[in-house]
C-alpha positions as a Python dict, from the first residue, in 0.01 Angstrom:
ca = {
    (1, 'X'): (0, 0, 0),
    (2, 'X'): (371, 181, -34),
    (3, 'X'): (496, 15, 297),
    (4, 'X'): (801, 243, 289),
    (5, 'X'): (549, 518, 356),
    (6, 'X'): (277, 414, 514),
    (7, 'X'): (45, 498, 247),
    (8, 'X'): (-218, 352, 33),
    (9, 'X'): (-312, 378, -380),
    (10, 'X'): (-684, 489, -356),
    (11, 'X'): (-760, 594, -714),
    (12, 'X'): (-546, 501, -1029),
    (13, 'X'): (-658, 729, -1395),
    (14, 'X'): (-554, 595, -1722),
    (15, 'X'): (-561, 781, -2041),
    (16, 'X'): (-469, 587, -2333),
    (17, 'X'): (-307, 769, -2695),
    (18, 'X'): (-267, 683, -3048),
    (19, 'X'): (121, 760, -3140),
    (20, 'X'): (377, 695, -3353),
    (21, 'X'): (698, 610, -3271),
    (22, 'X'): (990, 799, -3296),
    (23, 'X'): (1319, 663, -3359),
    (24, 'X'): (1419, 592, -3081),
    (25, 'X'): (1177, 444, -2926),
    (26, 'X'): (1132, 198, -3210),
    (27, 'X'): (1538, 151, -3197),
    (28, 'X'): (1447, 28, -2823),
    (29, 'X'): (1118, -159, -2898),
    (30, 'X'): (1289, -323, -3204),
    (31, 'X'): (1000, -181, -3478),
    (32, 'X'): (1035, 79, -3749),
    (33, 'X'): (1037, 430, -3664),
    (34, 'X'): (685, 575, -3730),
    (35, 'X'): (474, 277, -3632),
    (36, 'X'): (161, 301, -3496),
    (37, 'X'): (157, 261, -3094),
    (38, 'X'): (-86, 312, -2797),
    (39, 'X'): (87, 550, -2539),
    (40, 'X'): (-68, 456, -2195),
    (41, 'X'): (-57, 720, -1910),
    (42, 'X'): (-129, 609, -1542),
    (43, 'X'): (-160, 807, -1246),
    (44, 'X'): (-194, 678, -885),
    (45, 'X'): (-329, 912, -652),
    (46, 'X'): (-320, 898, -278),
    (47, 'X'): (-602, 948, 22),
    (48, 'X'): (-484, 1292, 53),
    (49, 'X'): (-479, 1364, -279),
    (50, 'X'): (-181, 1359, -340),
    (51, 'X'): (29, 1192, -684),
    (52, 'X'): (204, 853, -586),
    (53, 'X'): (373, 794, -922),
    (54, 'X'): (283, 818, -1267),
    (55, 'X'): (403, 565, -1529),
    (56, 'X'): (427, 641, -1925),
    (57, 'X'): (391, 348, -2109),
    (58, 'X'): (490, 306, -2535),
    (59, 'X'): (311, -61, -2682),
    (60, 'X'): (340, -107, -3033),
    (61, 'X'): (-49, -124, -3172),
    (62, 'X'): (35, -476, -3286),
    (63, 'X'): (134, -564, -2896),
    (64, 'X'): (-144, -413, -2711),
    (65, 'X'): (-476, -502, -2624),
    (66, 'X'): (-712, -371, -2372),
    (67, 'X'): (-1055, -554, -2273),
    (68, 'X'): (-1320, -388, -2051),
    (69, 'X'): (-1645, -575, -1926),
    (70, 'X'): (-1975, -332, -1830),
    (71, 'X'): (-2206, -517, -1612),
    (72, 'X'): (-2519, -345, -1479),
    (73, 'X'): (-2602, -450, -1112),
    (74, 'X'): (-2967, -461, -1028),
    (75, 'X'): (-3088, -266, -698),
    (76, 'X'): (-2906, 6, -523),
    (77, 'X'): (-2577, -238, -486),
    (78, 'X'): (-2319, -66, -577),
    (79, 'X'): (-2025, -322, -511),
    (80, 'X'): (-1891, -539, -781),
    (81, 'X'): (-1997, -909, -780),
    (82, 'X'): (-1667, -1022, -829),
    (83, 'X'): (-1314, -857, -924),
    (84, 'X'): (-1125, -949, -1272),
    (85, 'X'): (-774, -1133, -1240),
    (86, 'X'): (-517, -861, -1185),
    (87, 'X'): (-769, -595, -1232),
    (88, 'X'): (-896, -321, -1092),
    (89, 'X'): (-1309, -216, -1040),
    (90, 'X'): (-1402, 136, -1153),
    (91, 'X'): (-1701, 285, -1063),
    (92, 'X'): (-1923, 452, -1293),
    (93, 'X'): (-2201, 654, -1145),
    (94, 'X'): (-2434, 456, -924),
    (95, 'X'): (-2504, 134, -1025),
    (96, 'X'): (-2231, 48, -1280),
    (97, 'X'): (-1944, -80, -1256),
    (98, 'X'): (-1640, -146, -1530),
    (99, 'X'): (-1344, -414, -1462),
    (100, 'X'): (-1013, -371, -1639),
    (101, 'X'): (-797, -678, -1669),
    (102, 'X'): (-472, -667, -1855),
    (103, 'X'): (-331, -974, -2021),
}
C-alpha cells in the first residue's frame, strides 16, 4: 500500500531485455563499456488503473539471475498453495500459477 496516498499496488508487469552497456553505465556499474546486461522494466499499476511508478533496472548478465517455479494445481483452485520468499504469485489462466522470487 502507498500510505501517503491511500492506495494499493494491484498488478506489477515486468519485461526483461538483453543490452549492452554503454559507457556510462559501465563507468557507474564498474564493468567495461559494451558488456552484456539484462535491462529489467517494472511497472506497478493501481486499482484504477492507473501507473504507480515504474522502475528501470541495468544488471550486468554476470550479476543477474532470475528463477521462476510453474506448479499446476489440481481442481478448479485457483489460489497458490503457498507464496515464495519476497515474491510475488502471477496468475496464468485458470489453474496455473507462476512464483517469482528474487535473490
Amino acid at each position: 500500500m502507498l500510505p501517503k496516498f491511500g492506495q494499493s499496488i494491484v498488478e506489477v508487469h515486468q519485461a526483461i531485455a538483453a543490452a549492452l552497456l554503454s559507457p556510462v553505465l559501465a563507468s557507474g556499474l564498474k564493468v567495461k563499456a559494451g558488456t552484456t546486461a539484462l535491462e529489467v522494466q517494472r511497472t506497478y499499476k493501481l486499482a484504477n488503473g492507473g501507473i504507480a511508478q515504474v522502475a528501470i533496472n541495468t544488471h550486468p548478465a554476470s550479476r543477474f539471475r532470475h528463477s521462476m517455479t510453474m506448479r499446476r494445481l489440481k481442481g478448479g483452485n485457483t489460489q497458490p498453495t503457498r507464496r515464495a520468499p519476497r515474491g510475488w504469485i502471477l496468475e496464468f489462466g485458470v489453474r496455473r500459477v507462476c512464483s517469482l522470487a528474487y535473490v
